[in-house]
ZAMARGU-4260 file (C-alpha; in steps of 0.2 Angstrom, whole numbers, plus 5000, padded with zeros to 4 digits):
<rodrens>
0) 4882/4990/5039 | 4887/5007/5043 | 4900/5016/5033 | 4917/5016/5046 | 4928/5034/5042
5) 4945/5032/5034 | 4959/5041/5034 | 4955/5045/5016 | 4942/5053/5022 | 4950/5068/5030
10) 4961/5071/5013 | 4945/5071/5003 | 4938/5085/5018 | 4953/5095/5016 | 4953/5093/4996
15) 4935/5091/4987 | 4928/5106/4991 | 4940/5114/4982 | 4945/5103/4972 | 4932/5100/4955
20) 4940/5081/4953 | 4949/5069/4963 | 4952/5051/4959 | 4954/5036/4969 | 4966/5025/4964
25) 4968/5006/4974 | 4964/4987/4969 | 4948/4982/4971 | 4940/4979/4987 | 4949/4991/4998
30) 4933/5004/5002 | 4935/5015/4986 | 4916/5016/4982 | 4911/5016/4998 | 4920/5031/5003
35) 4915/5040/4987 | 4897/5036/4991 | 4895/5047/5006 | 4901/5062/4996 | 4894/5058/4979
40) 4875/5063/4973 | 4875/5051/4957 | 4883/5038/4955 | 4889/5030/4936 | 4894/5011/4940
45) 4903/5005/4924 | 4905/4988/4929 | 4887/4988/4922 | 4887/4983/4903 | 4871/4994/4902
50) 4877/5010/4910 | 4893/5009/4899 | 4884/5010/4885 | 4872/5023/4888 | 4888/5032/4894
55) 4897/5028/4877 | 4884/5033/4867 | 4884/5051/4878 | 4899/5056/4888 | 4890/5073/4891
60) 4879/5064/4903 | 4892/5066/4917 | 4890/5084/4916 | 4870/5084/4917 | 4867/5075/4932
65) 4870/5082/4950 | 4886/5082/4956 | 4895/5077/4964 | 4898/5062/4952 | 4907/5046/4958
70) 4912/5036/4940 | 4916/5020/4947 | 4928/5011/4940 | 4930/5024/4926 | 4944/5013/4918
75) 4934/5003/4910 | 4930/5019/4899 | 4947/5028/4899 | 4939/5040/4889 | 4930/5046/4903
80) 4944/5053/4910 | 4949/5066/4894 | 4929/5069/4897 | 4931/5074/4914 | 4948/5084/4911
85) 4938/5094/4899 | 4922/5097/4912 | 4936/5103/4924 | 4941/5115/4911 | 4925/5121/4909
90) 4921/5124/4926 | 4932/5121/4940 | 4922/5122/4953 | 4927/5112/4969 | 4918/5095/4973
95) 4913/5090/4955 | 4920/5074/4951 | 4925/5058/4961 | 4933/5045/4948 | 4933/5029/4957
100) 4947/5016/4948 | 4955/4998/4951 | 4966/4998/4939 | 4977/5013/4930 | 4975/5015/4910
105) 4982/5000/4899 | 4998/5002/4892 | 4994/5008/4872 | 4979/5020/4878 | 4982/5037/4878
110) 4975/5047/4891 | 4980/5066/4895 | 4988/5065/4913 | 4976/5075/4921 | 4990/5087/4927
115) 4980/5104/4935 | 4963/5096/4933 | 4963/5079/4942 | 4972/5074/4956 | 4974/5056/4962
120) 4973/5048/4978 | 4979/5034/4984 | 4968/5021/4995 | 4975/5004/5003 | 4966/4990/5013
125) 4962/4997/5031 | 4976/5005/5042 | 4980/4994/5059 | 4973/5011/5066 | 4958/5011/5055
130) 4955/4993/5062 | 4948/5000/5079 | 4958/4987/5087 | 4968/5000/5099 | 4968/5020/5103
135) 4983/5026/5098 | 4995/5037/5107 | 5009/5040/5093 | 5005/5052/5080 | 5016/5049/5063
140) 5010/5067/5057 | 5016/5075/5075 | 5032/5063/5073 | 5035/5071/5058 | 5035/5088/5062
145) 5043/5085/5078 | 5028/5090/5089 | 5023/5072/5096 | 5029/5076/5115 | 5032/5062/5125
150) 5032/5044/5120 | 5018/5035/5131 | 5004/5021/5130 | 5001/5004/5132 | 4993/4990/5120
155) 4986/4974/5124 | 4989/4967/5108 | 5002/4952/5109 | 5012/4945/5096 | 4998/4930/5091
160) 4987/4945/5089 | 4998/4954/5075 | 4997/4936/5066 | 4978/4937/5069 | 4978/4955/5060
165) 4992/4948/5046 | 4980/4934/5041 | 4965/4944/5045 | 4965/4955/5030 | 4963/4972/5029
170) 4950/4972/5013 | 4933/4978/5023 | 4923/4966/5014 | 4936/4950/5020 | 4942/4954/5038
175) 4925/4950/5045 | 4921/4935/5038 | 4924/4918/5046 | 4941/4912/5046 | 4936/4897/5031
180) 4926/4910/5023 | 4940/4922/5023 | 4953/4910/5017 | 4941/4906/5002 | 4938/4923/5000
185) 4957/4928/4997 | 4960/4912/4987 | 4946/4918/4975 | 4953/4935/4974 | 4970/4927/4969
190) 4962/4918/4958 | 4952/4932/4949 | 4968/4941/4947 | 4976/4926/4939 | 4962/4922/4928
195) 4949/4937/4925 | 4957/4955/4930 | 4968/4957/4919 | 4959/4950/4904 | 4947/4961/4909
200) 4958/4973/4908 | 4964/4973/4891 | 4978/4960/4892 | 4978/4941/4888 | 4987/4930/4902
205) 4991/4913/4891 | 4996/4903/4906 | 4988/4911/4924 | 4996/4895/4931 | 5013/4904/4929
210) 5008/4920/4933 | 5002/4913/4950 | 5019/4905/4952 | 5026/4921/4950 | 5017/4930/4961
215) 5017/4917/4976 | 5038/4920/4973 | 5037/4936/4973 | 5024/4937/4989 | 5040/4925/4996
220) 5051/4941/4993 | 5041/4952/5004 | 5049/4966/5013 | 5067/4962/5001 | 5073/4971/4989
225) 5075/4951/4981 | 5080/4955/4961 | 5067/4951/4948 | 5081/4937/4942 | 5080/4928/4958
230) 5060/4928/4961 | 5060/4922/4941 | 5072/4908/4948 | 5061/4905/4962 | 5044/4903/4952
235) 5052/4892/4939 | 5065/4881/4949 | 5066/4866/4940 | 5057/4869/4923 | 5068/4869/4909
240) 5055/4883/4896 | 5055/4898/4908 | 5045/4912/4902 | 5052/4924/4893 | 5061/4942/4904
245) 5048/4950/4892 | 5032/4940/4899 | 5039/4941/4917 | 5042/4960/4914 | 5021/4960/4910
250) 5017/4950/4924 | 5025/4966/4935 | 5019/4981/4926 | 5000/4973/4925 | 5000/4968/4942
255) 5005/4985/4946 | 4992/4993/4936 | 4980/4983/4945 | 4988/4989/4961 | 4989/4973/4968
260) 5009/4975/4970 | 5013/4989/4981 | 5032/4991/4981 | 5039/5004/4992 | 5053/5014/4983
265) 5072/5017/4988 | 5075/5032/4995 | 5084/5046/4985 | 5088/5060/4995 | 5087/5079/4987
270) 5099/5084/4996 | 5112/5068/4993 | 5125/5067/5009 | 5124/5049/5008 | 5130/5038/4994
275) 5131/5022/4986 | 5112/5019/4989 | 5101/5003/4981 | 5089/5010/4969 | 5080/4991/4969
280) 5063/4991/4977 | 5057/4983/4991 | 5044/4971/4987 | 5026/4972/4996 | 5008/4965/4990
285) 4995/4978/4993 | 4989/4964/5007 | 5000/4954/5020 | 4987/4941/5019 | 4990/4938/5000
290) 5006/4936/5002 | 5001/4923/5019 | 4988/4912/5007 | 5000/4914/4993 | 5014/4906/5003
295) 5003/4894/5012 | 5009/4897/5028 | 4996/4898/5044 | 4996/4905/5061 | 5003/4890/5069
300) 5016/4889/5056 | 5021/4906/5058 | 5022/4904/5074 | 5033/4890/5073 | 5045/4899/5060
305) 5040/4893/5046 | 5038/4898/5027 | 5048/4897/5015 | 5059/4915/5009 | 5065/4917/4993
310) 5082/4926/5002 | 5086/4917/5015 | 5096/4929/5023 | 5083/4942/5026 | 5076/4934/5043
315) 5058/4924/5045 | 5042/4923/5034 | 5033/4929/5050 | 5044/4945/5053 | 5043/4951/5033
320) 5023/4948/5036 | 5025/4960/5051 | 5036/4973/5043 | 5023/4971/5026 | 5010/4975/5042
325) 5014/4992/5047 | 5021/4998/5030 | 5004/4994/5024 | 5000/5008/5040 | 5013/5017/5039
330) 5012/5020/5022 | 4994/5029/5023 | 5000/5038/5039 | 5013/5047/5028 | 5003/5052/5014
335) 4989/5058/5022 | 5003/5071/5029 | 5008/5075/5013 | 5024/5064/5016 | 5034/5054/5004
340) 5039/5036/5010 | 5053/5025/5005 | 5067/5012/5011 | 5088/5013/5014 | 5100/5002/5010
345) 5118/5005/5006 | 5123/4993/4991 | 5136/4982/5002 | 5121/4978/5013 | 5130/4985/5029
350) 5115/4998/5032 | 5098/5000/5031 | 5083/5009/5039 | 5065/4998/5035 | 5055/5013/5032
355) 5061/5032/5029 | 5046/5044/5030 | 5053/5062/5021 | 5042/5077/5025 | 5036/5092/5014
360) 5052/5102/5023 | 5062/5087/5017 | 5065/5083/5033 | 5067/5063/5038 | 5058/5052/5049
365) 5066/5035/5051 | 5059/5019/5055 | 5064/5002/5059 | 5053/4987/5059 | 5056/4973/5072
370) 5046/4957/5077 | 5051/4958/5095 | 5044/4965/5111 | 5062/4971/5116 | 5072/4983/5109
375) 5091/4982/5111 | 5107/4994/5107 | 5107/4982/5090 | 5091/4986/5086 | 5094/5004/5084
380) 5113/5004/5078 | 5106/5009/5059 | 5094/5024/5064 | 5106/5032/5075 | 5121/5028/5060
385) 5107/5038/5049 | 5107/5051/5061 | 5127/5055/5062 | 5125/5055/5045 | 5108/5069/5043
390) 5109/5078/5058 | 5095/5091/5061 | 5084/5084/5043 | 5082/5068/5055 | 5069/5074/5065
395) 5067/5057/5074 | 5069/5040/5074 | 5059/5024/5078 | 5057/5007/5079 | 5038/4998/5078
400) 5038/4981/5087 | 5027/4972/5095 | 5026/4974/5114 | 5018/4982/5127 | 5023/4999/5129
405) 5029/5015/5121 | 5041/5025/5128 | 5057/5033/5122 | 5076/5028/5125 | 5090/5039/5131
410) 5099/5038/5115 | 5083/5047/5110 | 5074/5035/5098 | 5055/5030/5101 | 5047/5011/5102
415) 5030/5010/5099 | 5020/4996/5097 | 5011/4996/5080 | 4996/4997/5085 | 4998/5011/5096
420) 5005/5022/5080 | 4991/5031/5070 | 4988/5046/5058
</rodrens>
């Protein structure tokens, strides 16, 4: 199969050459070794017993074949890491080391942060736009420097094909399977997690059972800012011995680690003109259709309306799939502009902006999420509030849906289909 380009990619252009080490950070199955493949001229796979060893026994080895060196899966040695830190200190010339890794370090072990010597680099499952499914017209990156023009395209993707692409997957090695072969394929990944990754990762589960139940409740609260209290409630409802805040608190921080939650942050502006802002999270897994098997919810149901939310007043299953859909985009967009991402809320609920995308100038891009092919005065009624309150660091507003056209409103703010946005 031949390798398809990432958006990754074009960071790892920018960066390795002049970079001597770069890791890749994501959960497993998301493209990490294949991307570092095409720029790597050995290759250290630690999931083999055997080559842990030999690399155990001589850590010098990474400095004696020819670079550049992808470590895949380097965690599994967290040593490696300090060994790397070290080369790079030795000799920082660019495009040395390419550190591959599906989990971060286990809490108790300690690792130098890397700080001057290794940088880190996200990667996620593929984008919408990394899908190939439509050319896109919207830039985020021109968006966000205020050079994107006029507002124009059209996409033939309908709203059944958004719940194709939510179930779908975006883990290359899933989305292309048939749909019973995918569905198995997530279920065993889920499972893995549950009963294998982190055990492989240095941390006993004692019951998977209930960390499955916690993380199908906590899939139910995607795209809220739902308290850990009420997903808890939710996992547990109707058992008398509830685990302990201390085992529920684990449960997050591993399955953090392993990248397979994905939270997006609350945004904290620099310059602070606004106040009384949630600090609360909002909750994404790293894959819609996680959360979609988790919940246990199809494409007729969803398109029915059903599945069960943790807070019911935070709209339908299928709209909090779509809105985990482009964040999952959107997300990658921003960073591969150097771009910071996070979400709005004022503490009384009265206002919030989905996604707000902050530039290197801190300068905002703000962007609303809706599961409609229409956009209405109501629909934009929180970006252009945000916009009284930042004027000129608002640099423009939008709202993703999923309809025909982009084009631009008189009151200024841009509707663009989601899969007419790209990098």
């Amino acid at each position: 199969m031949s390798y398809v380009r990432r958006i990754l990619d074009d960071v790892l252009d920018e960066l390795f050459p002049h970079l001597a080490a770069i890791a890749i950070e994501g959960a497993k199955g998301v493209g990490k070794t294949a991307t570092g493949t095409q720029r790597a001229k050995s290759v250290l796979t630690l999931t083999s017993a055997q080559q842990r060893e030999v690399l155990i026994a001589n850590l010098d080895h990474i400095t004696q074949i020819p670079p550049p060196v992808l470590i895949d899966e380097w965690q599994l040695v967290p040593q490696i890491w300090d060994w790397v830190r070290h080369a790079v200190d030795d000799d920082a010339s660019g495009g040395r080391f390419l550190l591959a890794g599906s989990a971060s370090v286990p809490s108790g072990v300690r690792i130098h942060s890397g700080a001057g010597r290794i940088v880190s680099t996200a990667m996620r499952p593929l984008t919408m736009h990394e899908r190939g499914l439509v050319d896109a017209t919207v830039s985020l990156k021109t968006l966000l420097t205020g050079t994107q023009g006029r507002i124009a395209g059209a996409s033939r993707m309908r709203l059944p094909d958004y719940v194709d692409e939510m179930l779908a997957s975006g883990f290359p090695g899933i989305r292309g399977l048939p749909e019973r072969a995918r569905q198995v394929q997530l279920d065993s990944y889920i499972t893995r997690i549950a009963e294998r990754e982190l055990a492989e990762n240095g941390v006993a589960v004692r019951r998977p059972e209930a960390l499955k139940a916690w993380l199908t409740a906590y899939s139910a609260a995607t795209s809220t800012d739902a308290s850990y209290t009420t997903i808890l409630n939710a996992a547990t409802a109707g058992e008398i011995d509830k685990p302990a805040r201390s085992t529920v608190d684990s449960y997050r921080e591993q399955l953090t680690r392993l990248f397979i939650l994905d939270p997006i942050p609350a945004w904290s502006p620099a310059f602070n003109p606004l106040k009384r802002l949630t600090r609360s999270p909002k909750h994404h897994l790293v894959d819609p259709a996680l959360a979609a098997r988790l919940v246990g919810v199809g494409k007729p149901g969803l398109l029915a309306g059903e599945g069960q939310r943790v807070d019911q007043r935070t709209g339908t299953w299928l709209g909090a799939l779509f809105e985990s859909l482009a964040a999952q985009s959107i997300r990658v967009y921003a960073e591969a502009s150097w771009g910071t991402i996070g979400h709005l809320r004022t503490h009384d609920g009265s206002r919030e902006v989905d996604l707000i995308v902050e530039g290197e100038d801190r300068r905002v891009l703000a962007i609303e999420v809706k599961l409609a092919p229409t956009v209405g005065d109501a629909d934009v009624r929180h970006l252009n509030w945000l916009g009284t309150h930042l004027g000129d660091r608002l640099i423009d507003k939008v709202v993703i849906t999923t309809g025909e056209v982009a084009y631009r409103r008189p009151d200024g703010v841009a509707v663009v289909p989601l899969a007419l946005l790209g990098p």
